[in-house]
N, C-alpha and C positions, 0 to 999 in steps of 0.2 A: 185457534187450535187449543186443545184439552187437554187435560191428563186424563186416563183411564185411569176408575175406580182400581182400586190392590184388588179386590174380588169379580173385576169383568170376568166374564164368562171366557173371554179367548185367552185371559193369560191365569185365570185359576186353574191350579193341577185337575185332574177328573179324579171323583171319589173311588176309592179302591172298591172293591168287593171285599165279601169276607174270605172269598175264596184264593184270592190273589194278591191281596196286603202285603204278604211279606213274601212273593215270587216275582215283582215285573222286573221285565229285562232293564239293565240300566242302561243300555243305548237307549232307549225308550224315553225312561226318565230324562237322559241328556238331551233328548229332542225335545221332550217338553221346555224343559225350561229354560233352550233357546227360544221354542215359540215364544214362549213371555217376557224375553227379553230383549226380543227385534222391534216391537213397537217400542219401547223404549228410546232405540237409540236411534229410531228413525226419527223420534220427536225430539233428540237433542242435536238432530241433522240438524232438523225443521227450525229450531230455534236459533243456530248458527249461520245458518241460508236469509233468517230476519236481521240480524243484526250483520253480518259483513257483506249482505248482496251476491252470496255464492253460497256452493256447499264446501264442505271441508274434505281434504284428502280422504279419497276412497268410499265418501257415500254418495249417494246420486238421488235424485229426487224417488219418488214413484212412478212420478208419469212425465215427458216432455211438453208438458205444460209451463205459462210463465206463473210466477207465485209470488207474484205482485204487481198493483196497478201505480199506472201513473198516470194525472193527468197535470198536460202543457197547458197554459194560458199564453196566447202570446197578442201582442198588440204592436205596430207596427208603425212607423214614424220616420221620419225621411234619414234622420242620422243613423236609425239603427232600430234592428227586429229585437225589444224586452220580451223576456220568455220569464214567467212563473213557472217552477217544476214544483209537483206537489204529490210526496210517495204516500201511499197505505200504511206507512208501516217505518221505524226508524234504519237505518242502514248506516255505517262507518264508510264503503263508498258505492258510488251507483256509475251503472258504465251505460253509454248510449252505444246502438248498436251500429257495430261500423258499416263501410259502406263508400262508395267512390265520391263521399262529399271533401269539402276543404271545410275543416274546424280550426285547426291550430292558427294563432294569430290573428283571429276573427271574435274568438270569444272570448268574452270576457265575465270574470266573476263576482258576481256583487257581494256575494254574503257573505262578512266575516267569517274566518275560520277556517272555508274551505277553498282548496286549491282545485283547478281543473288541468290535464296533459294527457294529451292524445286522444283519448275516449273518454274517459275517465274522471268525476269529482270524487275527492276523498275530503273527508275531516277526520280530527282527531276525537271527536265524540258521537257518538250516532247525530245523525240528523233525518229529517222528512220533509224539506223544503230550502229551496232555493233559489237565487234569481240569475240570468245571466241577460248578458247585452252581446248581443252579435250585429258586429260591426260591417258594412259595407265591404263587398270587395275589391280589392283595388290591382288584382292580377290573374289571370288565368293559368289553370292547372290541366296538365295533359290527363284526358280521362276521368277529372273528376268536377263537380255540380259546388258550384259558388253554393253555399249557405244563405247569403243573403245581397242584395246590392239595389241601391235606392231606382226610385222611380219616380219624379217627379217630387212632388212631397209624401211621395206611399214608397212602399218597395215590393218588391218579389221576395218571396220565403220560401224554401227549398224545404220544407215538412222534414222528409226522414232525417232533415241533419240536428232535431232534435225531439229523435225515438229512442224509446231508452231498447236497450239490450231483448233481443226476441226470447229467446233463453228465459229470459226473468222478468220479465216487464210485459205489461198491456198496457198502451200507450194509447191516453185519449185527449184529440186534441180539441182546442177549442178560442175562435179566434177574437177578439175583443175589438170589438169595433168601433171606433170614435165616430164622434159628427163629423158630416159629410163624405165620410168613405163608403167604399163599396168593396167587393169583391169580386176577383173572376179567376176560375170558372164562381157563378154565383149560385151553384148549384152540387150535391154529392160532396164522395170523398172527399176528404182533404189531405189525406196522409201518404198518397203516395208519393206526391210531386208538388211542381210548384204554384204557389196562390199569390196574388197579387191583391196589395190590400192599400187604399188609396183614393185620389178623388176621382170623384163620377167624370169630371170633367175629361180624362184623360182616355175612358174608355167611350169607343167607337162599335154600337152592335148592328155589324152589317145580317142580312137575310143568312149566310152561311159561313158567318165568322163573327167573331169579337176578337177587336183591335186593342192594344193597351200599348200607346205609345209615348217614351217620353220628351217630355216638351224640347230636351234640345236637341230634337233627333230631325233632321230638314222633312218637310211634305213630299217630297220627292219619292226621300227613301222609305218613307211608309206607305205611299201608294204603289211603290213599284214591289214593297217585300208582299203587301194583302194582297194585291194582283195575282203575285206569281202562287202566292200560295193558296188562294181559290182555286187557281186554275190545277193546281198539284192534287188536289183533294178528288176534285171533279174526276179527272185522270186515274189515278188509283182506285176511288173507289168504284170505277167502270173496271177497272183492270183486277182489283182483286176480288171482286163477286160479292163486297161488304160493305155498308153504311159504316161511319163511324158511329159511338153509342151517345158522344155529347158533339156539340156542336163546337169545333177546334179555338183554339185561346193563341191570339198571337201578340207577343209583346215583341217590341222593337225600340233597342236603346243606341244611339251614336254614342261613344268614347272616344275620344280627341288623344286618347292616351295609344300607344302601339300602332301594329298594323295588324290588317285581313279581319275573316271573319269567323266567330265560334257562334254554335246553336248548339241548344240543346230540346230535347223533345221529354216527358213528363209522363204516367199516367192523367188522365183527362185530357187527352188531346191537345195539351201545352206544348205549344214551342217556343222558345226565348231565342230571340237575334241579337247576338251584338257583333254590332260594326264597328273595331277601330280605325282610329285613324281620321281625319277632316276629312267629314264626309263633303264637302264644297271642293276638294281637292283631287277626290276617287278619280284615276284615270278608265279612261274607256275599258279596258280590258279588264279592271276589277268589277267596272258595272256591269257586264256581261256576263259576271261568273255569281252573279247573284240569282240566276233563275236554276241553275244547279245546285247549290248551295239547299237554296229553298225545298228545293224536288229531295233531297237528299231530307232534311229533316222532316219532310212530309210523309215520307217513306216510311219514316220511324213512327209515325201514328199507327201502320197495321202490325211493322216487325217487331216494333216494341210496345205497345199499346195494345192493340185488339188481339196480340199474341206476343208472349214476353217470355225472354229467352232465357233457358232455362240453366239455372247455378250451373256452374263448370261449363259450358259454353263457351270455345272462343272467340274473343270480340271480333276476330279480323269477318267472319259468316255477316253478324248484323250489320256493321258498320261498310263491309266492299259491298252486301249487299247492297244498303242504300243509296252507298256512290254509285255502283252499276246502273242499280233500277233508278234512280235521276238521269243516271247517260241516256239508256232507252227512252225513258220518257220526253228528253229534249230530243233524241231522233226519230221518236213517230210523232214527235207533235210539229216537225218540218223544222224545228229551231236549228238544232244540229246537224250537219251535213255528213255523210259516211266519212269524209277528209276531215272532220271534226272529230267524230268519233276514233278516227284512226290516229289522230294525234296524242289526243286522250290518253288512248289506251298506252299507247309507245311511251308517253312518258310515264303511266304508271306501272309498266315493267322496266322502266329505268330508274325510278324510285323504289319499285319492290328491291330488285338486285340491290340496288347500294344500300340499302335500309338494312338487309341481311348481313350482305359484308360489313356492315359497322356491327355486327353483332356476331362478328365472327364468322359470318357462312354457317351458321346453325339453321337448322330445320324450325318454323314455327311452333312445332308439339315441343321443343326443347326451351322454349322462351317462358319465363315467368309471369314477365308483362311484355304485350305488344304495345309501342308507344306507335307515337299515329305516323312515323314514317314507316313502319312496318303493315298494320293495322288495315291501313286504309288502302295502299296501293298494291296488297299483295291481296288483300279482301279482293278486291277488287277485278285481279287476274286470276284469280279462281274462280270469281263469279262467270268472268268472259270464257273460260276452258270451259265450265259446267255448260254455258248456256252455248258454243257452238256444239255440245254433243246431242243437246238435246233438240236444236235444230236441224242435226243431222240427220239425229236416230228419227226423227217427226217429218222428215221429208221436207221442212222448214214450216211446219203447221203450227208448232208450239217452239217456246222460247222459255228464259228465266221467269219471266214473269206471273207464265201461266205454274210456275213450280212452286214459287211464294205463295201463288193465292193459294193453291191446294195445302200447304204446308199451314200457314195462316188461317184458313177455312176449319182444319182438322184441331188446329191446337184450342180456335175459341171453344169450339165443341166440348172441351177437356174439361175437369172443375177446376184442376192449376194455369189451363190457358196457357201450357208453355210449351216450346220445342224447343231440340237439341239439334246438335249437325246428325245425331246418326238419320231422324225425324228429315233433314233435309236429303240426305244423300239418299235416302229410302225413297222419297218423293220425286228425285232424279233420276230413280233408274240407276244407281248406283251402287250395286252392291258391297262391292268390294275397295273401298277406296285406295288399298294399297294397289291394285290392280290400273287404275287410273294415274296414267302417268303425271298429269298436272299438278295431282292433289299429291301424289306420292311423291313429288319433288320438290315442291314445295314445304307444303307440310309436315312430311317424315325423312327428308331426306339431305342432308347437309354436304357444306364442298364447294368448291369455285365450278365445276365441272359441270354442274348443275343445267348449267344457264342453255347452253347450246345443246342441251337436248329438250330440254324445254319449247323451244324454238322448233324444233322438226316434232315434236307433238301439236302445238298448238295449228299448225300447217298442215298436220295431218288431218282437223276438221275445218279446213277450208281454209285459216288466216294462210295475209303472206309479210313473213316478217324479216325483219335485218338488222345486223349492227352494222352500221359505221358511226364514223366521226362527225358530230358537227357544229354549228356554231355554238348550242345549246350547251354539247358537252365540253367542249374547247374554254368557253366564257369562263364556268366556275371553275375549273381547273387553273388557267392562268391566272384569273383576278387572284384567288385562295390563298396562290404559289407566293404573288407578290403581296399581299396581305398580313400573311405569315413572317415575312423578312423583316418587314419594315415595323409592323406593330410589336415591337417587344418591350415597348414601355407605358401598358395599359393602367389605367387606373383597376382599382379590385373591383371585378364583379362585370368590366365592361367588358364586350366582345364586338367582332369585327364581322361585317361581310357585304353587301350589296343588292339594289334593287333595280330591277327593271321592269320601268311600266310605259307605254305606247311607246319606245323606242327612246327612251330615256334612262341610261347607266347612271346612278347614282353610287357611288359607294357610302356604307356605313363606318364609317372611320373615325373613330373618337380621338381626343390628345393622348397622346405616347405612340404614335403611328406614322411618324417621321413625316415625313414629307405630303403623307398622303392624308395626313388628319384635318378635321376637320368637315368630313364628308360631301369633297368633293363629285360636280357631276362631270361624266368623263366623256370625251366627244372623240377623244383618237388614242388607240396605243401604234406607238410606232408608225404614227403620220397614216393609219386605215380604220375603219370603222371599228367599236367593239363589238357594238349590236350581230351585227354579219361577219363575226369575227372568221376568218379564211385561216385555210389551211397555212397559206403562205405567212400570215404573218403570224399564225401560231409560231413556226419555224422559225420566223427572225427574233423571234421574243426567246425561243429556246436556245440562240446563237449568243443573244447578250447576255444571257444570264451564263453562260460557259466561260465567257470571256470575262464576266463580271465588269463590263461598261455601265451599268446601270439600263432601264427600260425606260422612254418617251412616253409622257401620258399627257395631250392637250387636256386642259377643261373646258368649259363652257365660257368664262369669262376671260381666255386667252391663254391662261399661264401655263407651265411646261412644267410639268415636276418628273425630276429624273428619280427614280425608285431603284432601291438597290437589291443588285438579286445576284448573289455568289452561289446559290446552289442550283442544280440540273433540273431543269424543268422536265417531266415525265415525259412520254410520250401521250399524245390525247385520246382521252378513252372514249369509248364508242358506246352509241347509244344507242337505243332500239326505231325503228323505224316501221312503222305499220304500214304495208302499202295497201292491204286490203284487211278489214276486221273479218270481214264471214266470206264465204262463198256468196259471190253471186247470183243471186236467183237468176231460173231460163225466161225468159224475157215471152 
């Protein structure tokens, strides 16, 4: 940038006449030489915007453009993704652009002088380069993209988690690659999502996928995650009327650290598996919930990939969507039985309900974030209300499905390629969504009162629903009740609760948990099953805890720990029961 000449033509006064010399209006005059004095102080913006990485109080650029480049080096290494930032121009500090990644704790600063928090590197002197080390992750975060986490001797790099600020920055990156490594995708973008950069050895290029798995992940669970997700692709892309544009990237890593499982899906057709937990260990019931799982973030190749949903967007739309359209898809592909699906669904309206009331009974549109007890199983029940009205209103010809692909079909067409929910409800046949009781009860409408009208709506296009009591809701109620009592001498930071898998009661029980620590597996309360925990012996459990006798709980290895329970056990709350998801078709 320049200074303009003191005689430019746009900030030199214009030459009088002789006629007018000593008559022009002085507002006149005072407009002129504002005109000559705005470029001025837009270039001592412009010079302020260089040196602190912003503009100052009250000026603003010219245009919504960024007004400086950066380019990342990064090179990748089993301990950790080294990133070179390297500005145009010197700056006191530079902000990367936020975004649902995990930074904090992860990064670290190499360069004398400068500090990095939250977004953010500052020094005390300008600068135009620096190094940072982004470290493995070692936990996962509700709703946000690991930055980095090894792979063998390579790793995955999460790109935008370091893009500098949209605002101010053009961010180019470029990936530095050692001997013997490769990359995948090995091809385009790189900036939107994640690249895996690493040995050849590790990647598998089947005819309609590439594999990137790491080596301590069992053969098993890599053949049965590429299986299901060929098979998910195949399925989708019949169902939503679109090839994907690259050929899909799947990585799959076991962690021996936690439980269950997180995926994430990427621009280019990425999706990342991680499995905690000994996978040699996975009970029947976990390995079975792995072909949903899959279908679920396969989903996210058209919802979020070949159409990506657009700023201000609630998560709960793309994410029930995915969950739904994986239900559908294990029940036309004969995996799921309608007693499957009606299970399903029953518990994700007894996880929508409680996910609400831990948030007060607030309406969704009143939530700042939907964390994924909310997120996922209330998505979820609104995807199933949308899709029996539309197999109503379609005489059962069309379904959610066919609403995606048209909503998905319409957004690639776009040049931003994105949708919104009005974009969805539009494509449903929906006009009015206050109008539509599911979504107006849900969504806009808060209150305990809720629930049972809910119920005589979704009945009203075909489901048949119910609450009672049962073992499901009975278990975490009592176990919680006596968990509660007895844990009150936890270490900081530790917390209590329990698993059940093939019919095996374990509790989570750490030291400070009296009697019960240690985490014990449980085989009797009160000399009867827990598993099929009965009405009846809810009732004798809510008799000793009245009396304060203490509760009977055998373990596995014989012993008897009496647990203490002085206070009233509630009444068992009632869960949802799906006896039928849709109307029956006429046979």
């Amino acid at each position: 940038m320049a200074f303009a000449p003191a005689d430019s033509p746009q900030c030199s006064p214009p030459q009088a006449s002789k006629t007018d010399a000593g008559n022009r209006d002085i507002d006149e005059q005072l407009m002129l030489m504002k005109r000559c004095l705005m470029p001025s102080r837009l270039l001592i913006a412009g010079l302020f915007a260089l040196m602190f990485g912003t503009w100052p109080l009250g000026a603003t650029p010219a245009a919504a453009t960024p007004i400086g480049k950066v380019q990342v080096d990064v090179r990748i290494a089993r301990d950790a993704a080294h990133s070179v930032v390297t500005l145009d121009r010197p700056v006191l500090q530079f902000d990367f652009e936020p975004g649902d990644v995990v930074r904090d704790g992860v990064f670290d600063m190499l360069t004398p002088g400068l500090t990095f928090q939250g977004e953010r590197v500052t020094g005390t002197t300008p600068f135009r380069r620096f190094e940072l080390r982004v470290r493995p992750a070692t936990r996962e975060y509700d709703a946000k993209y690991p930055s980095f986490y090894s792979i063998g001797d390579g790793g995955l790099i999460f790109m935008p988690a370091l893009k500098g600020s949209e605002t101010a920055w053009r961010t180019q990156f470029t990936i530095r690659m050692q001997s013997g490594q490769v990359r995948a995708p090995a091809s385009g973008s790189i900036a939107g999502g994640y690249v895996y950069v690493g040995p050849a050895a590790l990647v598998s290029k089947l005819p309609d996928l590439v594999v990137v798995a790491d080596p301590g992940t069992p053969r098993w669970l890599v053949d049965r995650s590429q299986a299901e997700l060929a098979t998910a692709v195949r399925f989708f892309t019949k169902d939503m009327g679109m090839k994907l544009p690259r050929t899909p990237v799947l990585i799959v890593k076991n962690i021996e650290d936690g439980t269950g499982f997180v995926g994430d899906v990427t621009p280019g057709s990425v999706t990342a598996l991680r499995f905690h937990g000994a996978a040699s260990g996975l009970p029947t019931s976990e390995i079975n919930r792995i072909q949903g799982f899959v279908l679920h973030e396969a989903f996210h190749f058209w919802n979020g990939g070949v159409a990506r949903v657009a700023k201000g967007t609630p998560s709960w739309l793309h994410e029930g969507g995915a969950d739904y359209a994986a239900l559908m898809a294990g029940h036309t592909s004969g995996t799921l039985s309608d007693a499957d699906v009606s299970q399903r669904l029953a518990d994700a309206l007894t996880n929508c309900k409680s996910g609400l009331e831990s948030e007060g009974n607030k309406p969704l549109a009143a939530l700042s974030f939907l964390s994924n007890r909310v997120r996922y199983p209330c998505g979820m029940i609104l995807q199933w209300a949308i899709d029996l009205r539309i197999r109503q209103a379609s005489g059962d010809r069309q379904n959610i499905l066919d609403i995606w692909g048209k909503v998905i079909r319409a957004a690639a067409k776009q040049r931003e390629t994105t949708y919104s929910l009005p974009d969805f409800y539009a494509a449903a046949g929906i006009d009015d969504p206050a109008t539509f009781a599911p979504v107006a009860l849900i969504v806009d409408q808060g209150g305990g009162d809720r629930w049972e009208t809910l119920v005589t709506a979704l009945e009203a296009f075909g489901a048949d629903v119910s609450t009672i009591a049962t073992p499901d809701t009975r278990r975490p109620a009592l176990l919680f009740h006596l968990l509660e009592q007895n844990c009150k001498a936890l270490p900081k930071g530790a917390s209590y609760g329990f698993y059940l898998n093939d019919g095996v009661l374990k509790l989570q029980s750490p030291a400070g948990c009296s009697v019960l620590a240690e985490d014990p597996v449980i085989k009797a309360i009160e000399g009867a099953n827990p598993v099929t925990l009965s009405a009846e012996t809810y009732a004798a459990v809510q008799g000793k805890c009245v009396s304060g006798a203490g509760v009977r709980l055998t373990t596995s290895d014989g012993r008897t720990l009496v647990a203490a329970c002085t206070a009233p056990l509630k009444p068992a709350p009632k869960g949802y029961v799906v006896k039928a998801w849709k109307k029956s078709s006429p046979a």
